[in-house]
N, CA, C and O atoms as a GROMACS GRO file, in nm:
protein
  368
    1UNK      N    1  -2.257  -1.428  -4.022
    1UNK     CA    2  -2.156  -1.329  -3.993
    1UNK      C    3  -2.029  -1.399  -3.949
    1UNK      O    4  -2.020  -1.472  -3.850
    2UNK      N    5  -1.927  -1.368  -4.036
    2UNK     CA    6  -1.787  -1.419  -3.956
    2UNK      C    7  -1.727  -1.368  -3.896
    2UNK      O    8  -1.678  -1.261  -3.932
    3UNK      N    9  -1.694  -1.440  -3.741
    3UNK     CA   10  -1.588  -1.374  -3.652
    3UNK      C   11  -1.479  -1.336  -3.698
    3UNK      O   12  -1.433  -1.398  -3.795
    4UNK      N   13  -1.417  -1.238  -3.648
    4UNK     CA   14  -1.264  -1.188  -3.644
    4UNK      C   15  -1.211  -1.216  -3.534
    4UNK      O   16  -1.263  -1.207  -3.423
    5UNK      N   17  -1.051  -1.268  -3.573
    5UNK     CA   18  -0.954  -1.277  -3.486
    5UNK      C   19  -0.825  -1.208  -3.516
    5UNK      O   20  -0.762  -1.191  -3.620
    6UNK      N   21  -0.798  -1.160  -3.342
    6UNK     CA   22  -0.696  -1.118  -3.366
    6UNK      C   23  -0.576  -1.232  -3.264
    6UNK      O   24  -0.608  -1.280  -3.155
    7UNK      N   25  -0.433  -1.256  -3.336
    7UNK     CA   26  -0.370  -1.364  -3.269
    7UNK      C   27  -0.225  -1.284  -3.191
    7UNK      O   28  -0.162  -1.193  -3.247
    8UNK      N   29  -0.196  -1.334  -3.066
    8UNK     CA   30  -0.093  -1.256  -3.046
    8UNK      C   31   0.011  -1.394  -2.971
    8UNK      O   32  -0.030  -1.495  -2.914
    9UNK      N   33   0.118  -1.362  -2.991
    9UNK     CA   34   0.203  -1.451  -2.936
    9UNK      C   35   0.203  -1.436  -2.787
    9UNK      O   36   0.193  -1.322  -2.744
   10UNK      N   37   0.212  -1.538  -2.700
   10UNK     CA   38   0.180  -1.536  -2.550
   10UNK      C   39   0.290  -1.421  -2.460
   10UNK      O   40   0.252  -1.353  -2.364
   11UNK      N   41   0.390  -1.419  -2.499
   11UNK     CA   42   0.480  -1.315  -2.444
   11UNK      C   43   0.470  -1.156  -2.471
   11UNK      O   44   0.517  -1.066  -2.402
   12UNK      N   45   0.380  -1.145  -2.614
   12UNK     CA   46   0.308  -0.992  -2.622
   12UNK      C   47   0.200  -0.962  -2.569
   12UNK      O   48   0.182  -0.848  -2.526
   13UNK      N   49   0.086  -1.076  -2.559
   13UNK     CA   50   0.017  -1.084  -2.465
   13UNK      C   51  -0.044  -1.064  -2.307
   13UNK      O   52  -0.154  -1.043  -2.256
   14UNK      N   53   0.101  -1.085  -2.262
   14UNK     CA   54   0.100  -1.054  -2.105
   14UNK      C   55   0.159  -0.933  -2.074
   14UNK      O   56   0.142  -0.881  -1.964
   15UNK      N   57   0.243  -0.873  -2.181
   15UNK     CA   58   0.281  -0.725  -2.192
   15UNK      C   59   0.195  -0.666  -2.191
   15UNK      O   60   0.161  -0.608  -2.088
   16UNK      N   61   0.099  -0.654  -2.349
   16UNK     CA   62  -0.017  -0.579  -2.300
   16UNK      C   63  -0.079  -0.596  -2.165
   16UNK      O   64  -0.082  -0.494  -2.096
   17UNK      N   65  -0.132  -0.714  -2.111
   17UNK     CA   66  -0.220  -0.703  -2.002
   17UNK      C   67  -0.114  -0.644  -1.885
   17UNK      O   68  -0.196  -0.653  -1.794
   18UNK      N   69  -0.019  -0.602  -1.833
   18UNK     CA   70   0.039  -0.532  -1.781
   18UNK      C   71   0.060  -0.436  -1.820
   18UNK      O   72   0.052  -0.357  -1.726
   19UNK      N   73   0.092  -0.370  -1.940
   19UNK     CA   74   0.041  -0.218  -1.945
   19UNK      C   75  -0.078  -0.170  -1.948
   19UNK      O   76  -0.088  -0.048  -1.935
   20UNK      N   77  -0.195  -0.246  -1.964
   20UNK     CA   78  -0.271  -0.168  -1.913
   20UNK      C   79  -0.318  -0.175  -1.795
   20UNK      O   80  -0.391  -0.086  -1.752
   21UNK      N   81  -0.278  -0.296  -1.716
   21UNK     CA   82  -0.318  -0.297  -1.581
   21UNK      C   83  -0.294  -0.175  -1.505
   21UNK      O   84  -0.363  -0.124  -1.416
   22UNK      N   85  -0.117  -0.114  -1.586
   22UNK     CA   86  -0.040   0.006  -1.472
   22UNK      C   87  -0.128   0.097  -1.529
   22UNK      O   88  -0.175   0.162  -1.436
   23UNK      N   89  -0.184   0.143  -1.657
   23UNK     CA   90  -0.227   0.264  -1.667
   23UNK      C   91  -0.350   0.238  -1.603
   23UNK      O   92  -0.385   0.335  -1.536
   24UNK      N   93  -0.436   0.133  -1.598
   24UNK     CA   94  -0.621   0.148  -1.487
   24UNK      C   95  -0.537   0.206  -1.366
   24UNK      O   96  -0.575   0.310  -1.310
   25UNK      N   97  -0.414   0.132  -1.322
   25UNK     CA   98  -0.414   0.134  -1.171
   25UNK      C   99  -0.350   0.279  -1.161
   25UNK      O  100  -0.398   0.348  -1.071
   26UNK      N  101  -0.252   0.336  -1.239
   26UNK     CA  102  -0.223   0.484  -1.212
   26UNK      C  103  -0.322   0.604  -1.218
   26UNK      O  104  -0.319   0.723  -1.186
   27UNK      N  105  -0.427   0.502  -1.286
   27UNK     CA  106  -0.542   0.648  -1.350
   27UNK      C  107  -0.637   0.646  -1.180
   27UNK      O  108  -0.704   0.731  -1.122
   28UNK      N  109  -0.603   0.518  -1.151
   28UNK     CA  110  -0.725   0.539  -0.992
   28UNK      C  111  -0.644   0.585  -0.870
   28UNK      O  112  -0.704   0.624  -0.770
   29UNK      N  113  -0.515   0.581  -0.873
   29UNK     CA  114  -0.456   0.643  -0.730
   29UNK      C  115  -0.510   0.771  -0.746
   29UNK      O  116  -0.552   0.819  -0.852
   30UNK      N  117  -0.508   0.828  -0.627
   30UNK     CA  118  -0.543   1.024  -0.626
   30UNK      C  119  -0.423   1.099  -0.635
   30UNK      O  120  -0.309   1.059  -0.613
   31UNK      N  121  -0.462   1.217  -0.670
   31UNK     CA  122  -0.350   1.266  -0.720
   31UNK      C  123  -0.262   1.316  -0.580
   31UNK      O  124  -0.286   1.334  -0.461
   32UNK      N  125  -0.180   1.323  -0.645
   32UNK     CA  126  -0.100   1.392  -0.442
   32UNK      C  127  -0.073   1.534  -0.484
   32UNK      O  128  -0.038   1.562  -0.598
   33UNK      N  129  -0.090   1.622  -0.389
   33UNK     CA  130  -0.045   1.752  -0.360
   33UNK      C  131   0.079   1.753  -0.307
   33UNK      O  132   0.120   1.690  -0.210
   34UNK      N  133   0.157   1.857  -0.405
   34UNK     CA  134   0.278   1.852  -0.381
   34UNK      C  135   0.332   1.907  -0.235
   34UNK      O  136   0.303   2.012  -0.176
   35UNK      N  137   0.427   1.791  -0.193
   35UNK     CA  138   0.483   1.786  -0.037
   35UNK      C  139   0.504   1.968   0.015
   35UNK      O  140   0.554   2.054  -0.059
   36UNK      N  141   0.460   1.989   0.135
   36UNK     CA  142   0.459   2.165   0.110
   36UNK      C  143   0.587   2.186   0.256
   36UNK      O  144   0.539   2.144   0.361
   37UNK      N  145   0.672   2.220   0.266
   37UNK     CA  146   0.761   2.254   0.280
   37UNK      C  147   0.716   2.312   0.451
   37UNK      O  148   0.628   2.397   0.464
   38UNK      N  149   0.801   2.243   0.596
   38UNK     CA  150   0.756   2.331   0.661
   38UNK      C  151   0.837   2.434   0.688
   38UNK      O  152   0.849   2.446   0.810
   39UNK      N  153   0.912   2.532   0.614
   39UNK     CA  154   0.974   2.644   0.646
   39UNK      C  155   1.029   2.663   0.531
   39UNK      O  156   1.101   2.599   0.455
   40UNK      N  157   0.952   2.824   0.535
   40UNK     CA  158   0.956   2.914   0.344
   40UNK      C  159   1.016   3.008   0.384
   40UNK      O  160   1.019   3.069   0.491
   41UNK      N  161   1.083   3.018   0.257
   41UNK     CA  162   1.169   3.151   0.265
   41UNK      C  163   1.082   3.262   0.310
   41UNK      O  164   0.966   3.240   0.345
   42UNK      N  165   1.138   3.386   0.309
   42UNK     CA  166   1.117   3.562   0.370
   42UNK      C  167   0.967   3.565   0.210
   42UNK      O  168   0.846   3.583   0.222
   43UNK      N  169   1.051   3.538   0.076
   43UNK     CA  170   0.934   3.563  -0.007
   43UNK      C  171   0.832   3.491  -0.040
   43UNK      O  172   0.754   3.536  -0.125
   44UNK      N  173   0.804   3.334   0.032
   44UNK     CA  174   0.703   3.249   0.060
   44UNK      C  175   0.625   3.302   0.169
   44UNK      O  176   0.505   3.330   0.161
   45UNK      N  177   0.693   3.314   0.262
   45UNK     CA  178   0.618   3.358   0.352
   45UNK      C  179   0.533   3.515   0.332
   45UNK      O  180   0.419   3.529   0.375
   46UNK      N  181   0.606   3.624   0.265
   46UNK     CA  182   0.512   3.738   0.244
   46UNK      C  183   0.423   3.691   0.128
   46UNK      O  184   0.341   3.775   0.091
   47UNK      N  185   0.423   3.604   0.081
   47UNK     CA  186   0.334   3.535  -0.062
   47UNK      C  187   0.220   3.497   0.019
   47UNK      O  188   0.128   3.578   0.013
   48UNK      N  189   0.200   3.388   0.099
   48UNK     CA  190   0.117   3.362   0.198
   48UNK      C  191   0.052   3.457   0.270
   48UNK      O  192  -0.072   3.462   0.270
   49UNK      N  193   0.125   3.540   0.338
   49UNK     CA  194   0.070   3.649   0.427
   49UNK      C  195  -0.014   3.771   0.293
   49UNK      O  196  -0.119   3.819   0.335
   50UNK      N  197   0.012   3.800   0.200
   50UNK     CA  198  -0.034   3.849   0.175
   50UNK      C  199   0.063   4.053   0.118
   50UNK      O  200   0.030   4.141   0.040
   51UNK      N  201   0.141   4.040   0.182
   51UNK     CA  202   0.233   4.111   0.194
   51UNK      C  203   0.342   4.143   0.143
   51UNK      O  204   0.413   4.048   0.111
   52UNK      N  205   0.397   4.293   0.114
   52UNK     CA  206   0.536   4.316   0.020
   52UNK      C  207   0.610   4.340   0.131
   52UNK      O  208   0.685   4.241   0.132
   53UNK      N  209   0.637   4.402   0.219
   53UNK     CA  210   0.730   4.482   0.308
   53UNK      C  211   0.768   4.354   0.409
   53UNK      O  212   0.695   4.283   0.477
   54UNK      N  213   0.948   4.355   0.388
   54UNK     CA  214   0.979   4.276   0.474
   54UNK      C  215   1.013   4.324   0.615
   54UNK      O  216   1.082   4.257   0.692
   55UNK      N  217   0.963   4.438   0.643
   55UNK     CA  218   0.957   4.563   0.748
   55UNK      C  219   0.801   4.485   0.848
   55UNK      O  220   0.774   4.476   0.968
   56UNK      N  221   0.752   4.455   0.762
   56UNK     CA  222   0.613   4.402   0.823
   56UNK      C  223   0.595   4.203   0.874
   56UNK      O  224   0.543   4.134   0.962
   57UNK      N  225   0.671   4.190   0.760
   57UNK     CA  226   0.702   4.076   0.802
   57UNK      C  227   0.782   4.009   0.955
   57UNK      O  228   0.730   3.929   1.033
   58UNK      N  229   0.932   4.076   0.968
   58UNK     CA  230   0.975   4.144   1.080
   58UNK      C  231   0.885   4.153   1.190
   58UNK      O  232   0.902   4.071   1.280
   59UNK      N  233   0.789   4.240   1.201
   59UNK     CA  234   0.719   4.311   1.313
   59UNK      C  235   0.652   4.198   1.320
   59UNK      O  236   0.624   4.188   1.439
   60UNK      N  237   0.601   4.089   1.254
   60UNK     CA  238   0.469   3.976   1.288
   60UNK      C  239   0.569   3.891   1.370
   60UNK      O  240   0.536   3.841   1.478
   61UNK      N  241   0.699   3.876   1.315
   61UNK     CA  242   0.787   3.803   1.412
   61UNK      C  243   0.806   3.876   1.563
   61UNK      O  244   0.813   3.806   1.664
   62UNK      N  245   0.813   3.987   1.569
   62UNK     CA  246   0.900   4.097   1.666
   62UNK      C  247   0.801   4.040   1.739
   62UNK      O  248   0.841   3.949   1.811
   63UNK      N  249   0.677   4.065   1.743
   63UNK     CA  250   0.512   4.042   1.804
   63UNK      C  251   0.464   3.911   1.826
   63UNK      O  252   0.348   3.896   1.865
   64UNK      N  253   0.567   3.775   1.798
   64UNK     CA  254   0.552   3.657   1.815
   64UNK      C  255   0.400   3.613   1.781
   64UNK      O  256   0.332   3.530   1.843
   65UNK      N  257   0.360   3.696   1.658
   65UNK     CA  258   0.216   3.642   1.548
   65UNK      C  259   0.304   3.519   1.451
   65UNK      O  260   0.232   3.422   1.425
   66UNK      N  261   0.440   3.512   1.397
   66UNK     CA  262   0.457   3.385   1.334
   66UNK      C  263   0.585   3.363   1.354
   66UNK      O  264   0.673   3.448   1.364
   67UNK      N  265   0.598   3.208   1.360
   67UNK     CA  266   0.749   3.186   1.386
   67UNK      C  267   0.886   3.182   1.334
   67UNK      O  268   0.891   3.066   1.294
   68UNK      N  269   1.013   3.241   1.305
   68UNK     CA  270   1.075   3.222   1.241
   68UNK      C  271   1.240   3.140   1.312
   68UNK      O  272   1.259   3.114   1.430
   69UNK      N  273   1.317   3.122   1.221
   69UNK     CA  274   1.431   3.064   1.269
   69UNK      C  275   1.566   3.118   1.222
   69UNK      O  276   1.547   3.137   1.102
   70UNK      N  277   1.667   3.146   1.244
   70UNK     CA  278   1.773   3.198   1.202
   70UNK      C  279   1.892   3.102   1.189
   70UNK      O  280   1.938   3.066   1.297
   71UNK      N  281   1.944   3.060   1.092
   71UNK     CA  282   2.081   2.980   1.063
   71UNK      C  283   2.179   3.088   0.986
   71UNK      O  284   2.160   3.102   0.865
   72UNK      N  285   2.288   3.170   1.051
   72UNK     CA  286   2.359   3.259   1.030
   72UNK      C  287   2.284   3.362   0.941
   72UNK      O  288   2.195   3.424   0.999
   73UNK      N  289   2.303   3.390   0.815
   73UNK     CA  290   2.227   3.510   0.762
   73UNK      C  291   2.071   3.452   0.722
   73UNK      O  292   1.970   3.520   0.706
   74UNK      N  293   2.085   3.306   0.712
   74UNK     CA  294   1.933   3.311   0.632
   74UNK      C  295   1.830   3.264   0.758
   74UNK      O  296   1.851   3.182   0.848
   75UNK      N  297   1.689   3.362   0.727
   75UNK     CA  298   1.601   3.344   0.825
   75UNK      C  299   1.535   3.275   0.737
   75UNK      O  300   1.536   3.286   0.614
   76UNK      N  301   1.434   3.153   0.851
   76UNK     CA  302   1.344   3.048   0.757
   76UNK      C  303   1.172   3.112   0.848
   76UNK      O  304   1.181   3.182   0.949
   77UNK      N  305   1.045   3.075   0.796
   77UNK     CA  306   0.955   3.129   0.828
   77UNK      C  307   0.840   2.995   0.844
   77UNK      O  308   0.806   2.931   0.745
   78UNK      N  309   0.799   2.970   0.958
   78UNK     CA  310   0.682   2.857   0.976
   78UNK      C  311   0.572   2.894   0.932
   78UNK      O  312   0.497   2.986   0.966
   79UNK      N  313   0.563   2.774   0.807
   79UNK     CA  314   0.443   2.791   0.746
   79UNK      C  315   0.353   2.760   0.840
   79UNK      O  316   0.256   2.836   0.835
   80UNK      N  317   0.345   2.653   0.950
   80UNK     CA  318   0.233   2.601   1.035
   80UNK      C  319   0.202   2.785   1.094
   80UNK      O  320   0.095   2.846   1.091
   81UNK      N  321   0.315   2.824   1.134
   81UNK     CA  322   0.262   2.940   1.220
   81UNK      C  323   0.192   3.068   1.160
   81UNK      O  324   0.118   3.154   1.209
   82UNK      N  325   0.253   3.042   1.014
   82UNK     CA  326   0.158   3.164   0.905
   82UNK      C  327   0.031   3.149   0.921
   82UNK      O  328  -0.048   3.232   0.965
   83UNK      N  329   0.000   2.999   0.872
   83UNK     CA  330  -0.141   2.925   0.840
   83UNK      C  331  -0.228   2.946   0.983
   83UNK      O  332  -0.348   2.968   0.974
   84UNK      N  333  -0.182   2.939   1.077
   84UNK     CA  334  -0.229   2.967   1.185
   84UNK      C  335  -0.266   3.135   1.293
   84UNK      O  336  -0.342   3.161   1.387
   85UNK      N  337  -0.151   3.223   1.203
   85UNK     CA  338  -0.182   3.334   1.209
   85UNK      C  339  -0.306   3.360   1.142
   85UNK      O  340  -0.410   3.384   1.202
   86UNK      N  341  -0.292   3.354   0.990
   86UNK     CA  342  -0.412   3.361   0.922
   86UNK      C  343  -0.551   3.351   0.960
   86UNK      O  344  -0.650   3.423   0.950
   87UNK      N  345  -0.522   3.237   1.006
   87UNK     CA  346  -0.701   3.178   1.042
   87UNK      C  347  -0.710   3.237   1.219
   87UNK      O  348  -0.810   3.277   1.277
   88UNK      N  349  -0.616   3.228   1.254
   88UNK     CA  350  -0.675   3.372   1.416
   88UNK      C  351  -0.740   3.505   1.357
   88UNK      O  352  -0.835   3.558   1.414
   89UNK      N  353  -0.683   3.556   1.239
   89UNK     CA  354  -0.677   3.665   1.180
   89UNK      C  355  -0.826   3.691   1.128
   89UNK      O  356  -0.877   3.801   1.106
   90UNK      N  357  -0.878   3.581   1.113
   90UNK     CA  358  -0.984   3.564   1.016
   90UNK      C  359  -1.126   3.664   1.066
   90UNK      O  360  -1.160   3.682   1.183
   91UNK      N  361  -1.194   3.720   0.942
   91UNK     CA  362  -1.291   3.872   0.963
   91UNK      C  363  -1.407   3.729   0.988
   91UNK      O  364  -1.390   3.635   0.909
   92UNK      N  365  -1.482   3.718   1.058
   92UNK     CA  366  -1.632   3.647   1.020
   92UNK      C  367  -1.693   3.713   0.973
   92UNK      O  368  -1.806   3.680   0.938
   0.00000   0.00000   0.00000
């Protein structure tokens, strides 16, 4: 049986072995979850909560159940404090 060869010039050579080094090594990092924001808008936050009425949303603030912040007209909404409403909230 005769071997086969394949010949590559030394400078295509080390190309390949660096592209595939990056694709083993990109295929084994984990994937990341995208960076999550700590303060969502009025319609993130009723997305989360579960909720349409920004009447209700309001009242969870009024009732200091989640935290929000005010910079002239726009109010921002703590996701830590949603996520944390939630799980107080929780039925066993």
């Amino acid at each position: 049986m005769e071997g086969k060869f394949i010949a590559f010039e030394t400078k295509a050579f080390y190309k390949l072995i660096e592209e595939v080094t990056s694709r083993v090594t990109n295929q084994m990092k984990p994937k990341k979850e995208p960076e999550q924001k700590e303060w969502v808008t009025s319609k993130e936050a009723k997305e989360l909560l579960g909720i349409k009425s920004n009447g209700k949303l309001k009242q969870l603030v009024s009732n200091k159940y989640i935290c929000a912040s005010q910079h002239g007209r726009t109010i921002v909404y703590s996701r830590k404090s949603i996520l944390e409403f939630l799980e107080e909230s929780k039925i066993s």
